[in-house]
C-alpha positions in Angstrom: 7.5 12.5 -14.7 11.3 11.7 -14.8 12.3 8.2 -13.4 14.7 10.2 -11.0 11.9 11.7 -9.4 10.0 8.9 -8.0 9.8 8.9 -4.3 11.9 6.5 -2.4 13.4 3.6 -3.9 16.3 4.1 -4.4 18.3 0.7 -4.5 15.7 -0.5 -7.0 16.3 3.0 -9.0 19.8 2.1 -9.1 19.4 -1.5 -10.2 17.5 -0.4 -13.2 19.5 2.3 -14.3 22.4 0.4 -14.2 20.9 -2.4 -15.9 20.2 0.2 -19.0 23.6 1.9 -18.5 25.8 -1.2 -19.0 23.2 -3.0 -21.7 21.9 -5.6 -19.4 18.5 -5.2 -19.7 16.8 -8.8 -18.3 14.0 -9.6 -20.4 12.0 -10.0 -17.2 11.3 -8.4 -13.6 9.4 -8.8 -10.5 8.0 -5.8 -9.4 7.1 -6.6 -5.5 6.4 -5.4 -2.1 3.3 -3.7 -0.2 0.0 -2.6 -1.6 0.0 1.1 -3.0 3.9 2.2 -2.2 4.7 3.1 -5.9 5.8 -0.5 -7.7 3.3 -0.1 -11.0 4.2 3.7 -11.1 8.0 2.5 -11.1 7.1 0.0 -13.7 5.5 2.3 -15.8 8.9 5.1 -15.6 11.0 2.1 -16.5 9.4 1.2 -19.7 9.2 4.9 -20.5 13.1 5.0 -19.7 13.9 2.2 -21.6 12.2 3.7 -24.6 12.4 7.4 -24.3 13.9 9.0 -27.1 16.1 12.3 -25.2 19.4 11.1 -24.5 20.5 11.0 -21.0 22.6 13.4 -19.5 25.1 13.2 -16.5 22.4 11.4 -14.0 22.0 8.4 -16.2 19.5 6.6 -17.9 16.1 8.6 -17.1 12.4 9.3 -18.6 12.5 12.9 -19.9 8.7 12.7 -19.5 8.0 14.5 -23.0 8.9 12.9 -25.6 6.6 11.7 -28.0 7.5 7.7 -26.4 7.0 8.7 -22.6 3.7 10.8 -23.7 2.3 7.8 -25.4 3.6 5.2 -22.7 1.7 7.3 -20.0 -1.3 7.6 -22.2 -1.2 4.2 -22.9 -1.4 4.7 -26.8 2.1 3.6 -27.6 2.4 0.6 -30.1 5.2 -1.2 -28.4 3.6 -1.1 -25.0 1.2 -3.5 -23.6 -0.3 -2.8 -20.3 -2.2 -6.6 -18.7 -4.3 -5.9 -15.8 -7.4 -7.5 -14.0 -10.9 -6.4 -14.4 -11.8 -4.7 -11.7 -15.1 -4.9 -12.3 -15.1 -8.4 -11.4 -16.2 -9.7 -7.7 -12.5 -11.7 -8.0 -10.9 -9.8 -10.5 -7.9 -11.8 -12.6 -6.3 -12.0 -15.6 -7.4 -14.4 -18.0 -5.4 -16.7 -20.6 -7.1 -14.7 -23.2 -5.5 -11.7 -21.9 -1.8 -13.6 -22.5 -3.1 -14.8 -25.8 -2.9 -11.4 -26.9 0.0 -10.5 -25.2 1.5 -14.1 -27.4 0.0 -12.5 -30.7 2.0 -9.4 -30.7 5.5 -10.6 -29.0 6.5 -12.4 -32.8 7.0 -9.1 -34.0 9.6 -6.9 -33.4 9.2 -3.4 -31.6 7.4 -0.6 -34.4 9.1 2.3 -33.1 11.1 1.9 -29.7 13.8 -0.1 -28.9 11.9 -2.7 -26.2 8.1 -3.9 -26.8 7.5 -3.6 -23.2 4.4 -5.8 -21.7 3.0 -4.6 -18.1 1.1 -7.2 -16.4 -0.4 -5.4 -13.1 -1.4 -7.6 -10.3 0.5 -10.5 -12.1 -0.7 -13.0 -8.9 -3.9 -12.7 -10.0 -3.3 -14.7 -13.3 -5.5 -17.6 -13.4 -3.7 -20.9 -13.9 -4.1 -21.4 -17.7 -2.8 -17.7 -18.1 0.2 -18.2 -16.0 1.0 -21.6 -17.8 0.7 -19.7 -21.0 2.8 -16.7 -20.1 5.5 -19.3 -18.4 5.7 -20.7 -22.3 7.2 -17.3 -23.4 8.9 -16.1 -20.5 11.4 -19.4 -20.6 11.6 -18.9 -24.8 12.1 -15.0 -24.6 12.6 -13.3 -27.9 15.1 -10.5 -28.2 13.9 -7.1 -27.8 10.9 -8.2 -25.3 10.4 -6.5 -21.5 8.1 -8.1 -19.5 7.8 -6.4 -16.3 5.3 -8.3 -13.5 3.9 -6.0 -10.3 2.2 -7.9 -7.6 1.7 -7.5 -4.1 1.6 -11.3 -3.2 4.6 -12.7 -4.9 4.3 -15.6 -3.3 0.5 -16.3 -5.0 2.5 -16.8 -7.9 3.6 -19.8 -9.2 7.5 -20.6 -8.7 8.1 -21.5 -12.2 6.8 -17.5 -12.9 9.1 -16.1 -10.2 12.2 -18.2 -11.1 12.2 -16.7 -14.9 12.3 -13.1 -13.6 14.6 -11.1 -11.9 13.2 -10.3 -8.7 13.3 -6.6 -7.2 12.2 -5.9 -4.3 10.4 -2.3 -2.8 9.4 -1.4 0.3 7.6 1.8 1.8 9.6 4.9 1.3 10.8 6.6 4.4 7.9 8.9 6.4 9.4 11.8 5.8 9.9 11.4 1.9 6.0 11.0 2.0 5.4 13.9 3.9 7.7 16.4 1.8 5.6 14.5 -1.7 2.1 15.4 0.3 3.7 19.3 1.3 5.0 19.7 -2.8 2.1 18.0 -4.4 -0.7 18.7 -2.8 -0.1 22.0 -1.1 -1.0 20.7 2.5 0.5 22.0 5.9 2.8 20.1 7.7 0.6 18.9 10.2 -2.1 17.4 7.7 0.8 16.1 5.6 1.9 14.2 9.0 -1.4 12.6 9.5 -2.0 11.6 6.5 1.3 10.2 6.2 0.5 8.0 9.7 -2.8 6.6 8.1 -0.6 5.3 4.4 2.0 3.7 6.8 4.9 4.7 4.0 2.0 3.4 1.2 2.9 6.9 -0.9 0.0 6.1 -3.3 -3.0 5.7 -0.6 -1.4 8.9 0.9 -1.4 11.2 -1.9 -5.4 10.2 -2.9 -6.5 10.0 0.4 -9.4 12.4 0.7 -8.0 14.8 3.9 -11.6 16.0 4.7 -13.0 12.5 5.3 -10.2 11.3 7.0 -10.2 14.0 9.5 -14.5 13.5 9.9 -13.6 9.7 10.3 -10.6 10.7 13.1 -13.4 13.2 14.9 -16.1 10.3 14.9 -13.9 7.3 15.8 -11.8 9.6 18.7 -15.7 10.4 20.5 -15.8 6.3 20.6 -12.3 5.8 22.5 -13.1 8.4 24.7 -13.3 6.9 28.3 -16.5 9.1 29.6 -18.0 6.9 26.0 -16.6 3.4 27.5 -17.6 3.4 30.6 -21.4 3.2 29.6 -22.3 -0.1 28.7 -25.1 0.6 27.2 -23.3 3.6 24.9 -21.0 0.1 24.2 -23.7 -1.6 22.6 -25.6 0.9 20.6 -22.9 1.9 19.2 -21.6 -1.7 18.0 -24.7 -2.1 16.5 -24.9 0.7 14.8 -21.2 0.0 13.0 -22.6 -3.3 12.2 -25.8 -2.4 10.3 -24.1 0.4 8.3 -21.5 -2.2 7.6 -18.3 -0.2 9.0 -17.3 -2.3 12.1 -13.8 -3.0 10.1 -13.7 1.0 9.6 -14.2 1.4 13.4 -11.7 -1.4 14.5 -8.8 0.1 12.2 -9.1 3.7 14.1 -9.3 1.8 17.1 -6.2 0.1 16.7 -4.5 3.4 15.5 -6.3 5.2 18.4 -4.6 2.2 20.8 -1.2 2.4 19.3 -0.7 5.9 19.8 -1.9 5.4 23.8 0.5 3.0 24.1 3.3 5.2 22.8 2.5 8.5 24.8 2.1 5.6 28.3 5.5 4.4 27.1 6.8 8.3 26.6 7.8 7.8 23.0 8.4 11.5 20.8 4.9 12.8 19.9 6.4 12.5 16.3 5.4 8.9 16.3 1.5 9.5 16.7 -1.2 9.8 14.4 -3.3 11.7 16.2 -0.5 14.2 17.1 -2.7 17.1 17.5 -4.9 15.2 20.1 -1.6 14.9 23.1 -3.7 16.1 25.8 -6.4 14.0 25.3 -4.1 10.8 24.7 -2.1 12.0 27.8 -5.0 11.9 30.1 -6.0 8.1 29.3 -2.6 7.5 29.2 -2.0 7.9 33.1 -4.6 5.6 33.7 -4.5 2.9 31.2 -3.3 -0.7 31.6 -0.7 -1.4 29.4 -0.7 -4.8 29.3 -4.7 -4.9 29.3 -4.7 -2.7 25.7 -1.8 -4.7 24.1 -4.1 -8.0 24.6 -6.7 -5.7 23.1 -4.7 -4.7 20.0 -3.6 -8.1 19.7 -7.6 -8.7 19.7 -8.4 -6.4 17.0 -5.5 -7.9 14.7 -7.7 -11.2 14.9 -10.4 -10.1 13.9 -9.4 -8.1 11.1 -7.2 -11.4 9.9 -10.6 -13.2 10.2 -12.8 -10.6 8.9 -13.7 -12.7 5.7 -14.9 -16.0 7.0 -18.3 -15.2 8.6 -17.5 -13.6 11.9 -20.0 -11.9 13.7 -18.7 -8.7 13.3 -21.1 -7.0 16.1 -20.0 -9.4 18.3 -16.2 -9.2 18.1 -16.7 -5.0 18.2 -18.8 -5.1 21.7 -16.6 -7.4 23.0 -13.1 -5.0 22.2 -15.0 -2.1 23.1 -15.6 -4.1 26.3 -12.3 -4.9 26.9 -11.1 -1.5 25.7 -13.3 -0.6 28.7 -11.7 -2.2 31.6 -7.9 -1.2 30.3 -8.6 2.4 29.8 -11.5 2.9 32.2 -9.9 0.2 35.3 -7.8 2.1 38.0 -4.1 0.6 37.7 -3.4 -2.2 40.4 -2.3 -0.9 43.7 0.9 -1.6 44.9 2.2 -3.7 47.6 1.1 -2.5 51.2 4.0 -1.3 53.2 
């Protein structure tokens, strides 16, 4: 895949190539911004760049993608590249010091075949102490012909003396429409599914392109049936159905279409462009609890639902905190709106 063609990003894109173009190559970046939105695949199409062996043509510095370098970089077989990453195996997956060790043990040498021995280290905050210490060692005494390239997704969980030696770039979630046209070309789908897909990644073009469509859609039709006011105004529907989320552990699952379920009301109440909803192809539906719902009553609830989810991780009752939004959800969507002043 040619660096050009990555989707998005293009101020970093131009950073980079111009860095190559004019010989001024740091010997280390920072790689950061959201989860899944493309950072490790750019990380992986620079050190293919930097090393591929096709000269460039009018468009600049660029991986052609097939040279024997960019094969073996994407195969992860090529001598002069080192790709770090945590176990994920691991509960609390990091990256050990014994991980850097090797890393230490192969940057005396110079590069076998390529011009840069390129070392990838993949969700670089997760670096235990002792293996950023070790790595800070040889990013402040950098030998020549070494790329170090750091992606992380919490910059800020590394240590300062890390960030300061590398040349920060920063990436942010491509446009909505650049991941739509990516899900229409690469996957084949129609425009609507590559729309609602699209809504659920919020710009993260990884989660969207290996997001499973039919599950998604199975999770919008179950999720929807919950929302629904006929649903909320039984209390008793309420609490069944909280329980039930809790046992089969997938109360966060609920809460997150919720939310998206919520948002979108509040658009169509507020009369934003249909264009801004996930679940687009459900108008009518959001239309009719739209006439009815209190704004101000489902904001509070959104803002209730954000708790929780920030929360989620130190021992909330989960079952709890879901009957109580579904209760609340209740009186904003199922409440008549106050009457007006008599006249």
């Amino acid at each position: 895949m040619p660096f050009n063609q990555l989707i998005g990003h293009d101020r970093p894109k131009a950073i980079l190539k111009a860095s190559i173009l004019h010989d001024r190559v740091a010997h280390a970046y920072l790689f950061h911004g959201e989860e899944g939105i493309g950072k490790k695949l750019a990380a992986i199409l620079f050190a293919q760049t930097v090393n591929c062996e096709t000269p460039h043509g009018n468009q600049g510095p660029d991986a052609c993608g097939a040279c024997r370098s960019c094969l073996q970089i994407e195969a992860r077989t090529h001598p002069d590249f080192l790709l770090i990453e945590p176990d994920r195996e691991l509960a609390n997956p990091q990256i050990k010091i014994e991980q850097i060790r090797q890393l230490e043990e192969q940057i005396v040498y110079r590069p076998l075949v390529s011009p840069w021995k390129v070392y990838l280290i993949d969700d670089a905050d997760r670096l235990t102490q002792g293996a950023a210490n070790a790595l800070l060692k040889t990013l402040e005494e950098p030998a020549a012909h070494n790329l170090f390239l750091l992606v992380s997704s919490r910059p800020s969980a590394l240590p300062t003396t890390v960030r300061s030696r590398c040349q920060n770039i920063r990436f942010v979630p491509p446009a909505r429409v650049q991941v739509e046209a990516a899900l229409i070309t690469r996957r084949n789908l129609p425009p609507d599914d590559a729309h609602f897909l699209s809504m659920i990644a919020q710009g993260r073009i990884g989660l969207a392109l290996r997001t499973d469509l039919a599950e998604a859609r199975k999770q919008q039709d179950e999720f929807s049936s919950l929302t629904d006011p006929a649903t909320l105004r039984s209390i008793a529907t309420i609490l069944t159905a909280a329980e039930s989320l809790h046992k089969s552990d997938r109360a966060l699952e609920a809460l997150e279409w919720m939310e998206r379920w919520g948002r979108d009301l509040l658009l169509v109440r507020l009369g934003a462009d249909p264009d801004h909803l996930l679940n687009r192809d459900r108008l009518p539906e959001l239309q009719r609890a739209a006439a009815t719902v209190q704004p101000q009553l489902l904001a509070e609830v959104l803002e209730e639902i954000q708790a929780v989810e920030r929360h989620a991780g130190r021992n909330l009752n989960l079952q709890m905190a879901l009957e109580q939004i579904l209760l609340h959800l209740r009186d904003a969507v199922t409440s008549p709106a106050p009457a007006g002043p008599a006249r």
